[in-house]
N, C-alpha and C positions, 0 to 999 in steps of 0.2 A: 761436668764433662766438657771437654777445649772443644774448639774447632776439629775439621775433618781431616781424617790421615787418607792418605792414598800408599799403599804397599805392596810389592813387588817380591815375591820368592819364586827360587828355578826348583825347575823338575828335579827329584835323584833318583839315583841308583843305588840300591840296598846292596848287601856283601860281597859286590866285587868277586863271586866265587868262594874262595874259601873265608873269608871273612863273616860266613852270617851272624849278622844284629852287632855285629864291629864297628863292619867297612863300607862306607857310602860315599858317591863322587855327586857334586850336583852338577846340573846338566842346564846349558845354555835356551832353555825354554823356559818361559816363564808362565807363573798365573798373577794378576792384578785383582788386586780386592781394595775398591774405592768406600770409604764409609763415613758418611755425613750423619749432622743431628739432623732429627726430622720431627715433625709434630708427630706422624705413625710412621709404623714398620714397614719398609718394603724390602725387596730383593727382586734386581733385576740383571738377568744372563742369556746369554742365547744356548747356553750349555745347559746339556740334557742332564740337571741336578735337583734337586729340592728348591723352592724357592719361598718355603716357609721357613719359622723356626729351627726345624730338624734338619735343616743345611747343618753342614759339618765346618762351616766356616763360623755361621753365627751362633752356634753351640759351642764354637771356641771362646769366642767373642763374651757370651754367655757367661763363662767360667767368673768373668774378672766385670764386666760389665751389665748395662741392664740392654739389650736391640730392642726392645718395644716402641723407642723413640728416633729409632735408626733407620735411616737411606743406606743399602748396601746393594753396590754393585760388583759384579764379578767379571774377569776376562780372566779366556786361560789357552794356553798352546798348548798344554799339556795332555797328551792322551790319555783316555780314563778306560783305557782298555787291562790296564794293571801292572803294577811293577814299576811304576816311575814316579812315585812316590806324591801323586796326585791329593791324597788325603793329606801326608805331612805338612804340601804345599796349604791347603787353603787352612787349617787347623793354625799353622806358625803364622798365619797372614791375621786370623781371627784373634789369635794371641797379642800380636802384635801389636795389630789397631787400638782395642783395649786398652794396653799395658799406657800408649803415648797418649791417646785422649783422656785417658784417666791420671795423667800428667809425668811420667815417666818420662825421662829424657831417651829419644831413640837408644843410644850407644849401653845407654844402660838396662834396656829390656830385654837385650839378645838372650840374659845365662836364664833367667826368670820364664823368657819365652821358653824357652828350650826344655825348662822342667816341663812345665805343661805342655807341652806340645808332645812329650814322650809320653808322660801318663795318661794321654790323652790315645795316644797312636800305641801303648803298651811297648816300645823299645824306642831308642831317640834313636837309630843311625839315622833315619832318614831328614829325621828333623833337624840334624847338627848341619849335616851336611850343605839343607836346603837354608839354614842360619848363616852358616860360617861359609860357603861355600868350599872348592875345592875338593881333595879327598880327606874325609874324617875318619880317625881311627877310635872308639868310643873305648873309656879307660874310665874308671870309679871317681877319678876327682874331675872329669869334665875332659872332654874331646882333644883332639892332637890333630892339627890342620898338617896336610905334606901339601905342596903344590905340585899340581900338573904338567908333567913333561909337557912340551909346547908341542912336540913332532906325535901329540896321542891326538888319534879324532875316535870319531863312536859312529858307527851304525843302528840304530834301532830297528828290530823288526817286531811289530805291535801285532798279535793275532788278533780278528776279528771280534773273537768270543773271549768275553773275559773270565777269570778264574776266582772265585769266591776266597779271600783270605783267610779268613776263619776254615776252609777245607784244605786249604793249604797245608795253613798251622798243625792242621788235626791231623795232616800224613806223615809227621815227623814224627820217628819215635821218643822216647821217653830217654833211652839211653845210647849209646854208642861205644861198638868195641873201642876200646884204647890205640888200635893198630889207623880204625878212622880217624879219631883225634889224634894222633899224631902225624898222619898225612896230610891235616890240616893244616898242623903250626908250621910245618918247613914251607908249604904252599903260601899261607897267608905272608911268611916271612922274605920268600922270596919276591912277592909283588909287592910290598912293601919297599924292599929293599932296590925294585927295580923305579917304581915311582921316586923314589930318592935321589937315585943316583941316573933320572931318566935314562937308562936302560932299556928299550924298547924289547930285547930280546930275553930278558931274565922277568920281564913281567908276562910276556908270552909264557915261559916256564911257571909261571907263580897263580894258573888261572884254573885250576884243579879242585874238586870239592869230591867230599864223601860225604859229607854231615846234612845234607838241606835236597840238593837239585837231585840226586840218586832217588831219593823216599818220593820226591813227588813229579816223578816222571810220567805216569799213568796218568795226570792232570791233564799234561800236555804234550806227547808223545813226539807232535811234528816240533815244539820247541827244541826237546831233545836233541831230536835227529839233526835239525840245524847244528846247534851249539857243537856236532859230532865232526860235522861238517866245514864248520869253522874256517879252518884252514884248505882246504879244497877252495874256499870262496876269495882266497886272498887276504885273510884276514891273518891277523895273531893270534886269534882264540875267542871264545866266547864266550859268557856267564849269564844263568837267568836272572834278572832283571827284579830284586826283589821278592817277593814270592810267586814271580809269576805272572804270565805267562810270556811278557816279554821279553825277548832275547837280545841282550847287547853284546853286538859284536866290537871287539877291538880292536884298532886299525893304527899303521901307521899315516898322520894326515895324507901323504900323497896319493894311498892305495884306497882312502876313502870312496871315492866318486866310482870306482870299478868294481870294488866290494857291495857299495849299496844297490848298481847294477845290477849283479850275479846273486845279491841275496833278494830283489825283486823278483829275479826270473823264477828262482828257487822256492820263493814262498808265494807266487801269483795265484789268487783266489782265497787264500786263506786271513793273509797280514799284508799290513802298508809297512814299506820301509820308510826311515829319515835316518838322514845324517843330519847330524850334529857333534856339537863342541863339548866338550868339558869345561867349565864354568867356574871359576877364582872369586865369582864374583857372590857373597852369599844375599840374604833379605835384604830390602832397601826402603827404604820407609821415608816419604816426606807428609809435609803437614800441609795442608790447604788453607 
């Protein structure tokens, strides 16, 4: 095992709405996982995580390495109230670390991460995305990066109470009339088409779902109603946040700072807001 890596993955965003287990954007917060050899194991965070083995970072780590002889430390922005792709983050950071101590050149661990890090999280959007950064559109032979309209900001509103994944997963049905899936693909196809051609107003059209956020509404009700809301707040539309329960609003940048306003007032007691960026920038890995 080399010397110590320090590595840096941002927060994402799962399906973008009609995109589930597609479409994910990462998002300008970051989490930092510092990992040194050591004579024993440690792990040290001020986040409210595991700080034995069954951390989810050094169970990545795990995969490809031996931690028993590892210093790990963690820093994270990222809120772990759900849906911002918090697990992908520290999971691709666990990958990561491994891959280059264990002598992989950075540039060359990203496709390798990225396997593991989905078989690990059971679908990669969020992994590519918090890899590759920007928006990843997930396809059979590996990811499709679009870049971020510059005039796109985000709102985040995080409820208090977080929403279990696995009850998530488990409200989706099995199958989907045909009349759903095909009000997806022109949806999906239109915010596609609007992130392309930065169209801020055909990605407003393009933020539509029937296949995911409908089934698991009774989750989170007040999310809903927000995302219903959307536009009353000034925004472009809304989408939840992965499987939940947080709600990203979409914004054009200047209407950010009065939208995060009007969705504080709106969601007071329950959720913190943050604005934030959309992020080009994907994992970032140096060696110490």
């Amino acid at each position: 095992m080399s010397g110590g890596v320090r590595v840096r993955v941002p927060a994402s965003t799962a399906n973008l709405g009609p995109g589930f287990d597609v479409l994910a954007c990462a998002l300008d917060l970051w989490l930092e996982l510092e990992v040194q050899p050591a004579p024993t194991f440690s792990f040290t965070t001020d986040l409210p995580v595991p700080m034995d083995p069954t951390n989810i970072a050094v169970d990545a780590f795990g995969r490809l390495g031996d931690p028993a002889r590892v210093a790990f430390t963690m820093r994270s922005q990222i809120p772990l109230s759900g849906g911002m792709g918090s697990s992908a983050a520290a999971r691709v950071a666990g990958v990561l670390a491994a891959l280059v101590m264990g002598g992989e050149e950075p540039k060359d661990a990203l496709e390798l991460a990225l396997a593991i890090a989905a078989e690990l999280e059971g679908h990669a959007d969020n992994a590519a995305a918090a890899i590759y950064g920007g928006v990843t559109v997930e396809l059979p032979d590996g990811p499709l990066k679009l870049a971020v309209p510059q005039r796109l900001g985000f709102v985040i509103v995080a409820p208090h109470e977080a929403v279990d994944t696995p009850a998530a997963r488990a409200a989706l049905p099995a199958a989907v009339p045909m009349a759903d899936a095909a009000f997806n693909v022109g949806q999906a196809t239109a915010l596609a088409a609007g992130l392309a051609s930065r169209d801020l107003d055909l990605i407003a059209r393009g933020l539509g779902d029937r296949l995911h956020q409908p089934h698991r509404a009774p989750l989170y009700p007040r999310s809903m109603e927000l995302i219903a809301s959307a536009r009353e707040l000034g925004a472009l539309g809304g989408t939840v946040s992965g499987a939940g329960p947080t709600v990203l609003l979409w914004c054009d940048r200047d209407a950010v700072r009065d939208v995060e306003r009007e969705a504080g007032i709106w969601s007071a007691g329950w959720a913190d807001t943050l604005a934030v960026d959309p992020s080009e920038r994907g994992a970032q890995i140096e060696r110490l």
